[in-house]
VEXLONU-388549 format. One record per residue (C-alpha): residue number from 1; residue in three letters; x, y, z. Coordinates in steps of 0.2 Angstrom, whole numbers. Each point is the difference from the previous one (the first is absolute). Last residue first. Layout:
<marlos>
pos NUM; code ALA; px X; py Y; pz Z
...
</marlos>
This chain:
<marlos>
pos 280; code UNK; px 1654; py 663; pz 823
pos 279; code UNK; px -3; py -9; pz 16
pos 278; code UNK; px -16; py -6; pz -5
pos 277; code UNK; px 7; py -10; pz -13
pos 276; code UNK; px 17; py -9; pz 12
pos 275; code UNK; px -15; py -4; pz 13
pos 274; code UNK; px -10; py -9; pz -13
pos 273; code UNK; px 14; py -11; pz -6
pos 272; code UNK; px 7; py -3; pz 16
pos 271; code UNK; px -18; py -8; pz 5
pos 270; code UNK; px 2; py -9; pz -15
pos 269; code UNK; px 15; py -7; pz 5
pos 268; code UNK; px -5; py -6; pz 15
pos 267; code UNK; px -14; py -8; pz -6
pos 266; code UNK; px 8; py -11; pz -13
pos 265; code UNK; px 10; py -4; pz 15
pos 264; code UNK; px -13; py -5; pz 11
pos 263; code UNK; px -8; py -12; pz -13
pos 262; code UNK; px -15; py -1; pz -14
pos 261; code UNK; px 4; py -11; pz -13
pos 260; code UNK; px -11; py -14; pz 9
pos 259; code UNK; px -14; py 12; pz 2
pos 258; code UNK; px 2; py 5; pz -20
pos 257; code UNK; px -2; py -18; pz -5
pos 256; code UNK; px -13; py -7; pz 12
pos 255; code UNK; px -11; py 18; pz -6
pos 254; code UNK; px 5; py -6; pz -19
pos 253; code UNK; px -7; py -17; pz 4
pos 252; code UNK; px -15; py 5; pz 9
pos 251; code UNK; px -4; py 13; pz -15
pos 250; code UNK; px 3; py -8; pz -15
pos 249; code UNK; px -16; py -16; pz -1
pos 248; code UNK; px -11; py 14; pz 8
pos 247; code UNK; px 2; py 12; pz -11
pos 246; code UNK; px -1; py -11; pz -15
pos 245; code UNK; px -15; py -6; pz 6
pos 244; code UNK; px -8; py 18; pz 4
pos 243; code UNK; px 5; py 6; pz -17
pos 242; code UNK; px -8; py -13; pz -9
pos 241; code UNK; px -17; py 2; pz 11
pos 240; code UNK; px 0; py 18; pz -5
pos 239; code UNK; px 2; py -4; pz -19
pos 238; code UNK; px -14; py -14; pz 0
pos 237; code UNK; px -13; py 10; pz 11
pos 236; code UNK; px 3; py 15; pz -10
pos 235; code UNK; px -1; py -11; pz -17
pos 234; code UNK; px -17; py -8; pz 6
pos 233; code UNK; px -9; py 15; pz 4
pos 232; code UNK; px 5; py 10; pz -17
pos 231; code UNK; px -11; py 15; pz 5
pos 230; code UNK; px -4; py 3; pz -17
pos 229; code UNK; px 1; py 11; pz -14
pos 228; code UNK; px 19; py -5; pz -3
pos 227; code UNK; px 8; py 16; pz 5
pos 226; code UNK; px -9; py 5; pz 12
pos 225; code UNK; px -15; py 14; pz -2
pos 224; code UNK; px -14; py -10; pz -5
pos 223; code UNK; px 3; py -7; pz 17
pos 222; code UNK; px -11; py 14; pz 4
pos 221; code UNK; px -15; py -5; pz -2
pos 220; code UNK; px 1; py -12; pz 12
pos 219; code UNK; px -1; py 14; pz 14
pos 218; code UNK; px 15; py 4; pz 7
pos 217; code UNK; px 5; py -6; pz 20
pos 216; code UNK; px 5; py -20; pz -3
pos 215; code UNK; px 3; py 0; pz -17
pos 214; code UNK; px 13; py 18; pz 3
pos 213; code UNK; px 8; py -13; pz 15
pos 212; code UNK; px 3; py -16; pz -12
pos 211; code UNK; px 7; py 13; pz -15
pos 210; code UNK; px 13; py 7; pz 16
pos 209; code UNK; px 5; py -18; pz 5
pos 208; code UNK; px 2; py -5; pz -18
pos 207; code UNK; px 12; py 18; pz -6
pos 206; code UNK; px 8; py -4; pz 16
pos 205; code UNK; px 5; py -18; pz 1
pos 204; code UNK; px 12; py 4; pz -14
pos 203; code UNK; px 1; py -10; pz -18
pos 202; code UNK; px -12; py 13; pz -7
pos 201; code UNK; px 10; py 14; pz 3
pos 200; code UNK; px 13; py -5; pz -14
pos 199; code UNK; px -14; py -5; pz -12
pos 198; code UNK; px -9; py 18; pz 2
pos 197; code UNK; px 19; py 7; pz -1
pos 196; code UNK; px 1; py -8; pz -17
pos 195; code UNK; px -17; py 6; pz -6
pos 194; code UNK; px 5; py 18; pz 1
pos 193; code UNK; px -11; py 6; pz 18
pos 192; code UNK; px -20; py 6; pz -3
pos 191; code UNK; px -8; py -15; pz 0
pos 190; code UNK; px 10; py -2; pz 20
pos 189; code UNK; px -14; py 13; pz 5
pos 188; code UNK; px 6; py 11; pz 15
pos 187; code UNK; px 4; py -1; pz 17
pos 186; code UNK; px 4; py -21; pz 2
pos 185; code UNK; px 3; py -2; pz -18
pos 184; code UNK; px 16; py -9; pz 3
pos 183; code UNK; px 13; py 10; pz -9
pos 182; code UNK; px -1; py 15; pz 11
pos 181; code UNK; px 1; py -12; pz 18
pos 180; code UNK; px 16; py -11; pz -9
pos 179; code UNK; px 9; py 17; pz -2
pos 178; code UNK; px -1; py 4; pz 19
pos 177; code UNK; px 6; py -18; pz 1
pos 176; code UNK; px 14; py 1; pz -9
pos 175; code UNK; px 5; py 17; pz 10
pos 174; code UNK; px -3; py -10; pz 18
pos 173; code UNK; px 14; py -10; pz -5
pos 172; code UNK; px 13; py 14; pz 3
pos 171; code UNK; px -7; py 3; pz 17
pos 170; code UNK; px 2; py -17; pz 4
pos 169; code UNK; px 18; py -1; pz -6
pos 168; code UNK; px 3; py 16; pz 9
pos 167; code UNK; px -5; py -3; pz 16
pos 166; code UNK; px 14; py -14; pz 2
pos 165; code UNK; px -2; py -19; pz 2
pos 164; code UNK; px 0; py -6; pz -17
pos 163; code UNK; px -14; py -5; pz -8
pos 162; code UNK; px -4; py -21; pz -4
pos 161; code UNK; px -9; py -1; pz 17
pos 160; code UNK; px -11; py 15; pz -2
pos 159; code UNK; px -6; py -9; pz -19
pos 158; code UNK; px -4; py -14; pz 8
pos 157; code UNK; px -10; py 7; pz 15
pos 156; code UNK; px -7; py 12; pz -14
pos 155; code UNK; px -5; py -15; pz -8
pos 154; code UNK; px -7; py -7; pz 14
pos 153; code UNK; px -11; py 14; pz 1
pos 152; code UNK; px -6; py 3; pz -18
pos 151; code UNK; px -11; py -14; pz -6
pos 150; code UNK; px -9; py -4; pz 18
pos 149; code UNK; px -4; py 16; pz 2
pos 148; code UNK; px -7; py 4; pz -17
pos 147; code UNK; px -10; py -19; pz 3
pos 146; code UNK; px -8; py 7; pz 17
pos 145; code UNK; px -5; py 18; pz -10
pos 144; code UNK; px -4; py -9; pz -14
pos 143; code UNK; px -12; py -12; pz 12
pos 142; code UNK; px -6; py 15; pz 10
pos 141; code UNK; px -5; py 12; pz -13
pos 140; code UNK; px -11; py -14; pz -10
pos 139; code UNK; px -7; py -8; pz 14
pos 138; code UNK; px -6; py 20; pz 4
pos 137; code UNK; px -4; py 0; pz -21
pos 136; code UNK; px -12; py -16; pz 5
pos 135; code UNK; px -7; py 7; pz 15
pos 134; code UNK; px -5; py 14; pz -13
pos 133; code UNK; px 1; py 19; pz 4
pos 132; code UNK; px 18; py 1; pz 0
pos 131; code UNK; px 5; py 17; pz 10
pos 130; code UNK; px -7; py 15; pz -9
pos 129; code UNK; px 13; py 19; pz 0
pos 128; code UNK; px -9; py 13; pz 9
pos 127; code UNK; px 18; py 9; pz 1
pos 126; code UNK; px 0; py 0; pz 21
pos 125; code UNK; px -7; py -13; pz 6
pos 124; code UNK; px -4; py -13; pz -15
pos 123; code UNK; px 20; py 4; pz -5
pos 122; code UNK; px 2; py 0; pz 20
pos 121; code UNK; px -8; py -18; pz 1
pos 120; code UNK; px 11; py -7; pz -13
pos 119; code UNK; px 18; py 8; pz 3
pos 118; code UNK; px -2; py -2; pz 20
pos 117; code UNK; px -6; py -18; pz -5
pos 116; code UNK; px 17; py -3; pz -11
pos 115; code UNK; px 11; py 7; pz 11
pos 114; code UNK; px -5; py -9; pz 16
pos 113; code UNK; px 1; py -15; pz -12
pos 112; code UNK; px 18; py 4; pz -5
pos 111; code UNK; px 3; py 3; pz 22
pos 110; code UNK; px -6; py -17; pz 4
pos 109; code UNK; px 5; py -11; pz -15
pos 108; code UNK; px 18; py 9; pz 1
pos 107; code UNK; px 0; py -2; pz 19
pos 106; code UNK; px -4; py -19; pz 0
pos 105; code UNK; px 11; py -4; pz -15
pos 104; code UNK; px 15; py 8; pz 11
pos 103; code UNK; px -5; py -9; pz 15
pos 102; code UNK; px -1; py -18; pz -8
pos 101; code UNK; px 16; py 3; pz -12
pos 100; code UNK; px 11; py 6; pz 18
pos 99; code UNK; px -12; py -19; pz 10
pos 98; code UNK; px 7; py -9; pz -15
pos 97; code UNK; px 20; py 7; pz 1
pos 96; code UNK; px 0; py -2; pz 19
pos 95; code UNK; px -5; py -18; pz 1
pos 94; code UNK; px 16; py -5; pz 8
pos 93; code UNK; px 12; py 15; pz 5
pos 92; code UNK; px 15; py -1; pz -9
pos 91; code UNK; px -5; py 15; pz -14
pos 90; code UNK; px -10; py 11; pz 9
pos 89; code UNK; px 15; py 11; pz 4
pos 88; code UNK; px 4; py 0; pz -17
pos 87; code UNK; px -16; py 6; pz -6
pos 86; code UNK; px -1; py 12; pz 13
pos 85; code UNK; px 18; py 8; pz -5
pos 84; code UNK; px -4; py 20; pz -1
pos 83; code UNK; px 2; py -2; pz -20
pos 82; code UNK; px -8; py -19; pz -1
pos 81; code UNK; px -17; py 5; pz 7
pos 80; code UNK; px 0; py 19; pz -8
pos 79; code UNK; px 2; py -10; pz -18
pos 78; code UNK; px -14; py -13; pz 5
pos 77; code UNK; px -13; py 14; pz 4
pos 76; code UNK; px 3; py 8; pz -14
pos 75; code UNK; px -1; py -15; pz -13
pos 74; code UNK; px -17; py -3; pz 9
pos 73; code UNK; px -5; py 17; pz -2
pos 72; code UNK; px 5; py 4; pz -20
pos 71; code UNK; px -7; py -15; pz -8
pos 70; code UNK; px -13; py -10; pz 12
pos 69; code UNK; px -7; py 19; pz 6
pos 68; code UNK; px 3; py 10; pz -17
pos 67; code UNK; px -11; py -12; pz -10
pos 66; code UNK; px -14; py 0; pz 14
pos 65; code UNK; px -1; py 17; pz -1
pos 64; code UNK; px 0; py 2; pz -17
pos 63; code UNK; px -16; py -10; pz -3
pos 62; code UNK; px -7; py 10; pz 15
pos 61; code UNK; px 6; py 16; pz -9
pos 60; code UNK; px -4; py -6; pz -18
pos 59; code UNK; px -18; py -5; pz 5
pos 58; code UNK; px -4; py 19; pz 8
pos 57; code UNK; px 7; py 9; pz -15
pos 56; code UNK; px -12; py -9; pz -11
pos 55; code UNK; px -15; py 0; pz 11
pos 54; code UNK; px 5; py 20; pz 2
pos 53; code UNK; px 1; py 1; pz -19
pos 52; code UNK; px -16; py -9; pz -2
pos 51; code UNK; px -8; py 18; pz 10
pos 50; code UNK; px 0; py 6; pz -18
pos 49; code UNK; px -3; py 21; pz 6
pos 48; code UNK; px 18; py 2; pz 1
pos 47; code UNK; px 7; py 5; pz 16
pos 46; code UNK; px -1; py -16; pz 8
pos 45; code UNK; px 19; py -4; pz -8
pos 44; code UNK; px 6; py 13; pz 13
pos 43; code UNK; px -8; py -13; pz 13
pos 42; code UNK; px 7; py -15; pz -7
pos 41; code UNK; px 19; py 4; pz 0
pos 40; code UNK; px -5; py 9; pz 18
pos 39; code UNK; px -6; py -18; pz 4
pos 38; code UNK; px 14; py -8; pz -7
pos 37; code UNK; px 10; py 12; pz 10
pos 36; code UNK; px -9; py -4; pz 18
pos 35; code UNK; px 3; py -21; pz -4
pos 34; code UNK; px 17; py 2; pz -4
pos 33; code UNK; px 5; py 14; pz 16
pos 32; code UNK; px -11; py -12; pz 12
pos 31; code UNK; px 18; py -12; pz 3
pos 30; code UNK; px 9; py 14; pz 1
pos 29; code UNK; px -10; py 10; pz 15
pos 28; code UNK; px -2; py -16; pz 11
pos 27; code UNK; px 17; py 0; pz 0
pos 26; code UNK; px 2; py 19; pz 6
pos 25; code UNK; px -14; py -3; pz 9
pos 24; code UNK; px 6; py -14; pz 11
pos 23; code UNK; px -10; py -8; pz 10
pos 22; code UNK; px -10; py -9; pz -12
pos 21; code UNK; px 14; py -5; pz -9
pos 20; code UNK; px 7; py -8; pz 17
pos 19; code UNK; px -18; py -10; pz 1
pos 18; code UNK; px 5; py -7; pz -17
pos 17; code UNK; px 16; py -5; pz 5
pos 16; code UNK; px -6; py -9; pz 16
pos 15; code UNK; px -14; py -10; pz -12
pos 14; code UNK; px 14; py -3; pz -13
pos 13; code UNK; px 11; py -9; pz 16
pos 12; code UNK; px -14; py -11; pz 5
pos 11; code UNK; px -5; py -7; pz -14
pos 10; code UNK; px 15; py -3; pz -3
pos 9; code UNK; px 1; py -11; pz 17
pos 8; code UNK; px -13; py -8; pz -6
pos 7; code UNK; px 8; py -5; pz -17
pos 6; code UNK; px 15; py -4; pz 10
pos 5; code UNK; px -8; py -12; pz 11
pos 4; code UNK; px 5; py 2; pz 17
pos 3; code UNK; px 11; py -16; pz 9
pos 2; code UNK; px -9; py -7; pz 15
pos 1; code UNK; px 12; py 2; pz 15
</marlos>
């Protein structure tokens, strides 16, 4: 029998997960829960007669969205994997690993874009807000939007393989990241944070990713408003494209790494762990 290509066969797998989504509205519910409050974010901002804060509020959400899909999804999805074992069970099959990264990039690409367009069209739906009006500032969206992705996910594969395997640890490191989203700029003028936290946000994808998106939907004027008084094309592509390299150059590895530590007794004994807490 001809041997199935892992990458087809994860193909496969993301497209069975996704239609399970689907079913599910209880699922289907927690993945629209980030898009819906970025537009409730949006729509209280719409009170004030300057409908720029709508624009603005509009651009940090999608810009957000993406951040919190490669750096707080992916490492969730890894950390339910190895707790109930599927990582380890995938482990001695040949070309399991590939076709597991294959379906999970499917379904983050799948429901973060779903996320994105339900975030555009129902800010121009519901809050009036304008879509890009240019072809060029459409290129603009989708190439920051496709480089944002690129920067983050692996990393948060990275960063999922490096956390310990309890709920905990990954709802500890959620608090960093909370912090990370104020300092970036992505909700409110980054000019208007102490000069040390403008440098600190400015070595994470999300303070580039959400300056691409407000070029893309704001009017050029407005760039009068960043920090530099410019859209700083060049150092957004240059920052993102640095963070998607060094993602990529960790994650396999550190994916090999925690699959190889991965074992049935390790299992075990987290099992035991979780039982002994929710018997007290």
């Amino acid at each position: 029998m001809k041997p199935v290509n892992p990458y087809v066969l994860g193909l496969r797998r993301g497209a069975i997960e996704l239609r399970q989504i689907l079913r599910s509205r209880k699922d289907l519910y927690s993945y629209l829960t980030t898009p819906l409050v970025f537009l409730g974010i949006s729509y209280w901002r719409s009170s004030s007669s300057d409908g720029g804060l709508t624009q603005l509020s509009l651009a940090g959400g999608i810009a957000s969205t993406v951040f919190m899909f490669g750096l707080l999804t992916v490492p969730q999805f890894l950390s339910g994997d190895r707790e109930d074992g599927a990582l380890l069970r995938l482990r001695g099959v040949p070309g399991a690993m590939p076709a597991y990264l294959v379906a999970k990039a499917l379904f983050v690409l799948v429901t973060m874009g779903a996320s994105i367009l339900l975030l555009l069209f129902g800010g121009a739906l519901l809050l009036h807000a304008d879509l890009p009006a240019t072809p060029g500032q459409w290129l603009t969206l989708a190439g920051v939007l496709l480089l944002g992705t690129a920067a983050v996910v692996p990393m948060g594969a990275a960063i999922g393989a490096l956390l310990p395997p309890a709920r905990e640890a990954l709802a500890l490191y959620m608090m960093p990241m909370l912090g990370l989203m104020f300092i970036s700029g992505a909700f409110a003028p980054l000019r208007n944070l102490p000069t040390a936290l403008q440098i600190l946000g400015s070595v994470f994808p999300l303070r580039w990713i959400a300056q691409g998106v407000r070029s893309a939907l704001l009017p050029d004027s407005a760039k009068a408003l960043e920090v530099s008084g410019s859209w700083q094309y060049l150092p957004t592509i240059g920052v993102l494209l640095c963070w998607a390299v060094a993602g990529f150059l960790l994650a396999p590895g550190l994916l090999r790494r925690m699959a190889r530590r991965e074992s049935g007794s390790s299992l075990s004994e987290r099992e035991r762990k979780r039982l002994a807490k929710t018997a007290y």
